[in-house]
C-alpha positions as CSV (number, residue, x, y, z in Angstrom):
1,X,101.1,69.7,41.1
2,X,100.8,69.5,45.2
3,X,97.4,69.8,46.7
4,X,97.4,73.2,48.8
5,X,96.9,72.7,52.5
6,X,93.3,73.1,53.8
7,X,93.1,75.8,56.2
8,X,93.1,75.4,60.0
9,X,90.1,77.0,61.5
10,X,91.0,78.5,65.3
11,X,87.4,77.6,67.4
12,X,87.3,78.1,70.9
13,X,85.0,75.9,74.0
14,X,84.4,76.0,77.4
15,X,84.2,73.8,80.2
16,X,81.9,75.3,82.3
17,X,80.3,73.9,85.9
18,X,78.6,75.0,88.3
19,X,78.7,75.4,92.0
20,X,76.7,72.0,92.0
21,X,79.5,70.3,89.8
22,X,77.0,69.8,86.7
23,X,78.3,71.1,83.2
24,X,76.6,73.3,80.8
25,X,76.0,72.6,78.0
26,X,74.3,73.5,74.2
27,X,71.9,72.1,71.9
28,X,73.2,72.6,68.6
29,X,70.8,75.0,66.1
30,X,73.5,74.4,63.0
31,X,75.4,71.4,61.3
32,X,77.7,70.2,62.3
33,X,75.8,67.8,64.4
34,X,72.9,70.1,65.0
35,X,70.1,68.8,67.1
36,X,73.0,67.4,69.7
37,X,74.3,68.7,73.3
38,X,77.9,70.2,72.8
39,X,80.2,72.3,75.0
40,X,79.8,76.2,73.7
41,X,81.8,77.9,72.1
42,X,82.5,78.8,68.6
43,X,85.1,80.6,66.1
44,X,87.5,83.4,66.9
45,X,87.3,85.8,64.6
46,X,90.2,87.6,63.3
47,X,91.9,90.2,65.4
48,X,90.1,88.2,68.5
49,X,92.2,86.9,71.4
50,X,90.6,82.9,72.6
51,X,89.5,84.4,75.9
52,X,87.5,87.5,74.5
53,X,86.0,84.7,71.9
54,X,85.2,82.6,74.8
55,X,83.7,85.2,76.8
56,X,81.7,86.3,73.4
57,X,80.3,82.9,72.5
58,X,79.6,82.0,75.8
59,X,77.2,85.5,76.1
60,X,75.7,84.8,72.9
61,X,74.8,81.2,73.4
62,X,74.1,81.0,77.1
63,X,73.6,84.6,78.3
64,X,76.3,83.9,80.9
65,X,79.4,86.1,81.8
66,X,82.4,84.1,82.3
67,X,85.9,84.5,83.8
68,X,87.9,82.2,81.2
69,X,90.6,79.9,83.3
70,X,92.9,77.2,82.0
71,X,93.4,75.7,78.4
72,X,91.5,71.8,79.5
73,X,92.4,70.4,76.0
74,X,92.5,70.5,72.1
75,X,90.8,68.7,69.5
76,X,90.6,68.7,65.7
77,X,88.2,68.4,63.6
78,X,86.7,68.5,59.9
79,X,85.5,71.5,58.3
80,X,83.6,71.6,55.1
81,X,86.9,73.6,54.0
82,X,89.8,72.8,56.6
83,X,89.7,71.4,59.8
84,X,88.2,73.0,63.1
85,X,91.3,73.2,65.9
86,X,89.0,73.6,69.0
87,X,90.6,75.1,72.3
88,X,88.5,74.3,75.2
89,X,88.7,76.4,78.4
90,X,87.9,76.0,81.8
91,X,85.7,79.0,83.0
92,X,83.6,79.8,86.0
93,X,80.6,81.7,86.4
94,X,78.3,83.1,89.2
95,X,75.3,83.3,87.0
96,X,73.1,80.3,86.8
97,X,70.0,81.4,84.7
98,X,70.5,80.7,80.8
99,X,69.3,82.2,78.1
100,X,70.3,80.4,75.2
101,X,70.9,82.1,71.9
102,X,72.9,82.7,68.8
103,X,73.4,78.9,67.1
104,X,72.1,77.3,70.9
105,X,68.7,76.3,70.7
106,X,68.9,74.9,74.4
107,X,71.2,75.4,77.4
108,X,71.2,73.2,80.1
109,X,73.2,72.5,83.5
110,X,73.8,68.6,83.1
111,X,74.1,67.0,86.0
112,X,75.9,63.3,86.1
113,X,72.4,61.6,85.0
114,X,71.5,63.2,82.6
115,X,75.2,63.4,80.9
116,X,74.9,59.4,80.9
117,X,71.6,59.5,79.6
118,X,72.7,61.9,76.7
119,X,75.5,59.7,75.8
120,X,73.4,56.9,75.9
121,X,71.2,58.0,73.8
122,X,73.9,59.2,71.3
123,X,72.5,62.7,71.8
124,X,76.0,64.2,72.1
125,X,78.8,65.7,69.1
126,X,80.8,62.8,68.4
127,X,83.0,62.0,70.9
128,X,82.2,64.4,73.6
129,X,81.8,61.7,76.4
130,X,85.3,60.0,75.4
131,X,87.3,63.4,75.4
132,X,85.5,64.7,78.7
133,X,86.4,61.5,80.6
134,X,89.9,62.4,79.5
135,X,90.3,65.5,80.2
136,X,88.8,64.7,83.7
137,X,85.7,67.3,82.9
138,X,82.7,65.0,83.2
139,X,79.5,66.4,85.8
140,X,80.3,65.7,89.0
141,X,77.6,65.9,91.4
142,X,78.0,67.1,95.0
């Protein structure tokens, strides 16, 4: 007898900055990895297409409105049943004030120093940092 395949679950990001070059990020309210920062974002629910999911949990974690860009990257990752396959997007936004919300107990614009101090502090999801620096998406202040 084979094992059946555990299901892929479709999750969305977004790499957002602002006009200063910081990134915004989340501060996790659920596992997995509550308690640390994280890009937003969340799962596309059936029916949804990635950039109406984007713009969704980007409105219900930061209060922002979003235009959604670019795919930046993919990732994978486990799921208590299946794995999570991420698709981050760049997006741009004129709003600045958050409102964080939904499974976002924080939202913050992190500028370059406070990014460093995050990942020094191993205050970020697993492997945030490492996939930012190679996407090319890490703050960059002006």
């Amino acid at each position: 007898m084979t094992k059946p395949e555990e299901p892929l679950i479709r999750c969305v990001g977004a790499v957002v900055f602002d006009p200063f070059g910081r990134l915004l990020l989340v501060k996790r309210g659920h596992e997995p990895e509550k308690g640390k920062w994280s890009l937003p974002g969340g799962r596309v629910k059936p029916g949804e297409t990635d950039e109406a999911a984007v713009q969704r949990e980007i409105q219900e974690e930061t209060g922002l409105s979003v235009i959604v860009g670019p795919l930046v990257g993919r990732i994978c990752r486990p799921a208590p049943k299946g794995t999570y396959v991420i698709l981050d997007y760049s997006c741009w936004s004129n709003e600045q004030e958050l409102l964080p919300g939904d499974d976002a107990v924080e939202a913050i614009w992190a500028d370059t120093a406070t990014f460093t101090t995050f990942s020094e502090r191993g205050a970020l999801t697993t492997g945030l940092a490492d996939t930012l620096r190679t996407w090319g998406c890490l703050p960059r202040d002006r």
